[in-house]
VMD Tcl script that builds the backbone (N, CA, C; Angstrom):
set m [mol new atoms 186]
animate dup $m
set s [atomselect $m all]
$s set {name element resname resid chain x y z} {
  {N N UNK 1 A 0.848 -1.191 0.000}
  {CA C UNK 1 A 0.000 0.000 0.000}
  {C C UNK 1 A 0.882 1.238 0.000}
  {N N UNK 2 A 0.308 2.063 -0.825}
  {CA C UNK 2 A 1.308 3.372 -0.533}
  {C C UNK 2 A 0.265 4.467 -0.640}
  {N N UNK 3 A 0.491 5.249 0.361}
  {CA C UNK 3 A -0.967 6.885 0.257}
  {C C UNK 3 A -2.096 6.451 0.531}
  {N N UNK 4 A -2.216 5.414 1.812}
  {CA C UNK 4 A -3.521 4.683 2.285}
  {C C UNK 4 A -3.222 3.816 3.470}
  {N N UNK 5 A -4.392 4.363 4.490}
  {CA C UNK 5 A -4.047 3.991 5.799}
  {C C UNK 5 A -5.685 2.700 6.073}
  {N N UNK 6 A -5.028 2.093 6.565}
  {CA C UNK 6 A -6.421 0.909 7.357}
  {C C UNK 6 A -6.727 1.265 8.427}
  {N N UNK 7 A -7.849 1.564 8.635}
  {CA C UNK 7 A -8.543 1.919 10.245}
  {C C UNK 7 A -8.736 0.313 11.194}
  {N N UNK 8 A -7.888 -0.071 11.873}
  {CA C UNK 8 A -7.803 -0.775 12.606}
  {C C UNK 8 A -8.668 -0.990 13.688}
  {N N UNK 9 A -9.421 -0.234 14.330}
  {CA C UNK 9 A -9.702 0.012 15.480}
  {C C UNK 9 A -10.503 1.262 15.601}
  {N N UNK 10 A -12.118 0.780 15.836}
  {CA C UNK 10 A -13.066 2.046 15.853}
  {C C UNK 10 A -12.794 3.265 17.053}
  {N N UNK 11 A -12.971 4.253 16.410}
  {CA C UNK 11 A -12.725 5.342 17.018}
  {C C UNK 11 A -11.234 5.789 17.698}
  {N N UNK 12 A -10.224 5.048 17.073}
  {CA C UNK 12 A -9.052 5.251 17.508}
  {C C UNK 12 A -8.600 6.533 17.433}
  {N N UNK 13 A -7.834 6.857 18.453}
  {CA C UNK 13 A -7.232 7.931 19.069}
  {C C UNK 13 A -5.955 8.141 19.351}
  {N N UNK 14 A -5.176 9.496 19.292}
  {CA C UNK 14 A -3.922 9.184 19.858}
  {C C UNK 14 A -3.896 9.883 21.251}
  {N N UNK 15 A -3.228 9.666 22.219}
  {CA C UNK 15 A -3.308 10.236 23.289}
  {C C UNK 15 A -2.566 11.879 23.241}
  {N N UNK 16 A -3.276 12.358 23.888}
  {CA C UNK 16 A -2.708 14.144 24.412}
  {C C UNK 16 A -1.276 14.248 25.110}
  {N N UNK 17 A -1.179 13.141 25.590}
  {CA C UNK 17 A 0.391 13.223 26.182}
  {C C UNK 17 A 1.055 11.706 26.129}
  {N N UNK 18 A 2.314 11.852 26.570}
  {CA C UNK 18 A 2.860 10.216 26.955}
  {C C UNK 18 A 4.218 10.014 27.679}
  {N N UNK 19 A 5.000 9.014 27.745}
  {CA C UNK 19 A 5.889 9.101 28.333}
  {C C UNK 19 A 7.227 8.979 27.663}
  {N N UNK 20 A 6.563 9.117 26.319}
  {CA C UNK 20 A 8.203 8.482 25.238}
  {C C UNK 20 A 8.049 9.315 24.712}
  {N N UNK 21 A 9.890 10.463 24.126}
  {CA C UNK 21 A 10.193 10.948 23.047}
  {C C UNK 21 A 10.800 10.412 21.866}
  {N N UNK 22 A 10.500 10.704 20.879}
  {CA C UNK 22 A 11.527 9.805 19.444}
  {C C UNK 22 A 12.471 10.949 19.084}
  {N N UNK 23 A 13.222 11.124 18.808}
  {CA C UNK 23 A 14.445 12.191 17.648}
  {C C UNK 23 A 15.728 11.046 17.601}
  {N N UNK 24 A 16.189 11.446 16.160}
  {CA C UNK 24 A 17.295 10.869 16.290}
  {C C UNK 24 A 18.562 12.057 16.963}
  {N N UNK 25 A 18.825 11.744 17.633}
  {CA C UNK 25 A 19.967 12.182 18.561}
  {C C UNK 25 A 20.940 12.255 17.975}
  {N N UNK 26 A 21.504 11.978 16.684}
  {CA C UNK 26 A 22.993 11.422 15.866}
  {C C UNK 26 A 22.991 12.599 15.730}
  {N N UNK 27 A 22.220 13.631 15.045}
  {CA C UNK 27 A 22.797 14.982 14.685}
  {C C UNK 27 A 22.570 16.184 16.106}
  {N N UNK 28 A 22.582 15.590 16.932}
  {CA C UNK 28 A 22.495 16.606 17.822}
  {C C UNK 28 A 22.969 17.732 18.037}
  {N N UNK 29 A 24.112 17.656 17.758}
  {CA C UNK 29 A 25.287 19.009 17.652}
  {C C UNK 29 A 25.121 20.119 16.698}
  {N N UNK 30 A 24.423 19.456 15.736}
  {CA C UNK 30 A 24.029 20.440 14.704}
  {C C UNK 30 A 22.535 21.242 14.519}
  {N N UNK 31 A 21.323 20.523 15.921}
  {CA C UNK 31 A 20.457 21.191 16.348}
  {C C UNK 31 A 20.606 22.450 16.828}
  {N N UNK 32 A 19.409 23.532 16.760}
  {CA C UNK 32 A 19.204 24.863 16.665}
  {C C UNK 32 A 19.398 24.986 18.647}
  {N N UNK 33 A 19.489 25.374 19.133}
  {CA C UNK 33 A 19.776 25.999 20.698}
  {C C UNK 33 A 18.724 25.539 21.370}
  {N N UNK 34 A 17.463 26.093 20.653}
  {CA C UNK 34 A 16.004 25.908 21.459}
  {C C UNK 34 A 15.989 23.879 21.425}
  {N N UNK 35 A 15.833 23.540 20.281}
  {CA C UNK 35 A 15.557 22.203 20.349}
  {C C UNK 35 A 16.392 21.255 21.576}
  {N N UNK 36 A 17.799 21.654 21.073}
  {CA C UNK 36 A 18.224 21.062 22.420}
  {C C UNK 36 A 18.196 21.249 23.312}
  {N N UNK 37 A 17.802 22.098 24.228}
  {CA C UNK 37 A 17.113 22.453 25.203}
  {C C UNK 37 A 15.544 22.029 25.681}
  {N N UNK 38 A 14.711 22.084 24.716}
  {CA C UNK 38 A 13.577 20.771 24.461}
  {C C UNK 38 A 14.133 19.559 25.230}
  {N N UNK 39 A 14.964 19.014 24.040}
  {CA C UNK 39 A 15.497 17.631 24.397}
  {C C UNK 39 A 16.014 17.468 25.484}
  {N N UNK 40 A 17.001 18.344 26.004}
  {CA C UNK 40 A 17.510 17.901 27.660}
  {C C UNK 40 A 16.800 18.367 28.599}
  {N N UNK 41 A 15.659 18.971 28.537}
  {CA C UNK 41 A 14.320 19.187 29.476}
  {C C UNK 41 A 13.380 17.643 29.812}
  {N N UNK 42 A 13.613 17.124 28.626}
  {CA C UNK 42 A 12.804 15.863 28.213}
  {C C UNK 42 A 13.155 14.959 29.168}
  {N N UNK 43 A 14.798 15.105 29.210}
  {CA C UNK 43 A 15.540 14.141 30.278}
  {C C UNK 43 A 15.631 14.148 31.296}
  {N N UNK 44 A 15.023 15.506 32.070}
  {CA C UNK 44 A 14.983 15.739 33.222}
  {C C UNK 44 A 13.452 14.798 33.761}
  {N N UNK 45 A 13.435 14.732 35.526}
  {CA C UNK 45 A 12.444 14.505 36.121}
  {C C UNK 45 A 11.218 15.353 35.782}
  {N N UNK 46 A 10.019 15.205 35.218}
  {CA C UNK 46 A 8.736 15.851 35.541}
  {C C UNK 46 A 8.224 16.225 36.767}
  {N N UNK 47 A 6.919 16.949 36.865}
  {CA C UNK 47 A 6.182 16.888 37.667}
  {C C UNK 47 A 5.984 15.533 38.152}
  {N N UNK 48 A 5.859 14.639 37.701}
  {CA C UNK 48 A 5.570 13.269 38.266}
  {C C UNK 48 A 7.088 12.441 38.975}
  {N N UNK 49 A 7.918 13.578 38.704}
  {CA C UNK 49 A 9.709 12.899 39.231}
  {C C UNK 49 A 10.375 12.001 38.801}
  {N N UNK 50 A 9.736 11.668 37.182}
  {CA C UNK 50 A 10.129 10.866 35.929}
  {C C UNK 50 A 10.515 11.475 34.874}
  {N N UNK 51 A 11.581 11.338 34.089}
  {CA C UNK 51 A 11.652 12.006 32.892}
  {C C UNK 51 A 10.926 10.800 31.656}
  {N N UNK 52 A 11.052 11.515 30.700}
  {CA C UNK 52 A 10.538 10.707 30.069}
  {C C UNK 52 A 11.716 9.974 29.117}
  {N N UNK 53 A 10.641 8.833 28.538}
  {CA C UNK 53 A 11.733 7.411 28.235}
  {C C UNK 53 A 12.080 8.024 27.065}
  {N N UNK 54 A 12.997 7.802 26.059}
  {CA C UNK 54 A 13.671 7.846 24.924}
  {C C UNK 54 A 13.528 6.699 24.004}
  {N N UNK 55 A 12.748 6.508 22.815}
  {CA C UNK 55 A 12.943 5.417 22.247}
  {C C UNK 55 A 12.963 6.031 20.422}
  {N N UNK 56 A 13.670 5.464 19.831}
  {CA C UNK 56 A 14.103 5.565 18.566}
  {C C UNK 56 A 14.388 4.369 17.628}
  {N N UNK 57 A 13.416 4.445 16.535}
  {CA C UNK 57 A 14.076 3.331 15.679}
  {C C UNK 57 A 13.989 4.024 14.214}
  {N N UNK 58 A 15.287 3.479 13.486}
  {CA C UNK 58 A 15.585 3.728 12.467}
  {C C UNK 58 A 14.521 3.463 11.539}
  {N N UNK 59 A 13.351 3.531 11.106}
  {CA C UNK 59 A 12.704 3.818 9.527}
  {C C UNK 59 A 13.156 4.121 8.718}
  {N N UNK 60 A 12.937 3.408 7.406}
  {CA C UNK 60 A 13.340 3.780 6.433}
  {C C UNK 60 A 12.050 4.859 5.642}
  {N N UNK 61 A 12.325 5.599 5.210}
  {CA C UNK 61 A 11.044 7.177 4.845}
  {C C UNK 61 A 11.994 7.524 3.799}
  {N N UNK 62 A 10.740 7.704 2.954}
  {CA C UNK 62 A 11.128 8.646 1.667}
  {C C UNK 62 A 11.110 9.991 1.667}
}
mol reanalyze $m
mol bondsrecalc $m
mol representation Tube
mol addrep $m
């Protein structure tokens, strides 16, 4: 399939928040000031005294 999605699951939703960020991290150094600052906010403890998890996988995307 390409330019077409299957609805799996009535009334599916994505949630408003969560506990995982994705970026690939490899170019980090070459991120803008603000973003990385995003990102190492991310790593810190929350309100809840958890940061949030980090997970990343390579896709291949056109």
């Amino acid at each position: 399939m390409y330019g077409e999605f299957v609805l799996t699951q009535e009334n599916l939703q994505i949630p408003k928040s969560g506990k995982i960020y994705s970026f690939n991290e490899g170019n980090y150094k070459l991120w803008d000031d603000n973003l990385k600052k995003y990102i190492d906010d991310l790593k810190e403890p929350g309100a809840n005294g958890k940061p949030y998890s980090a997970r990343y996988i390579g896709s291949f995307g056109r």
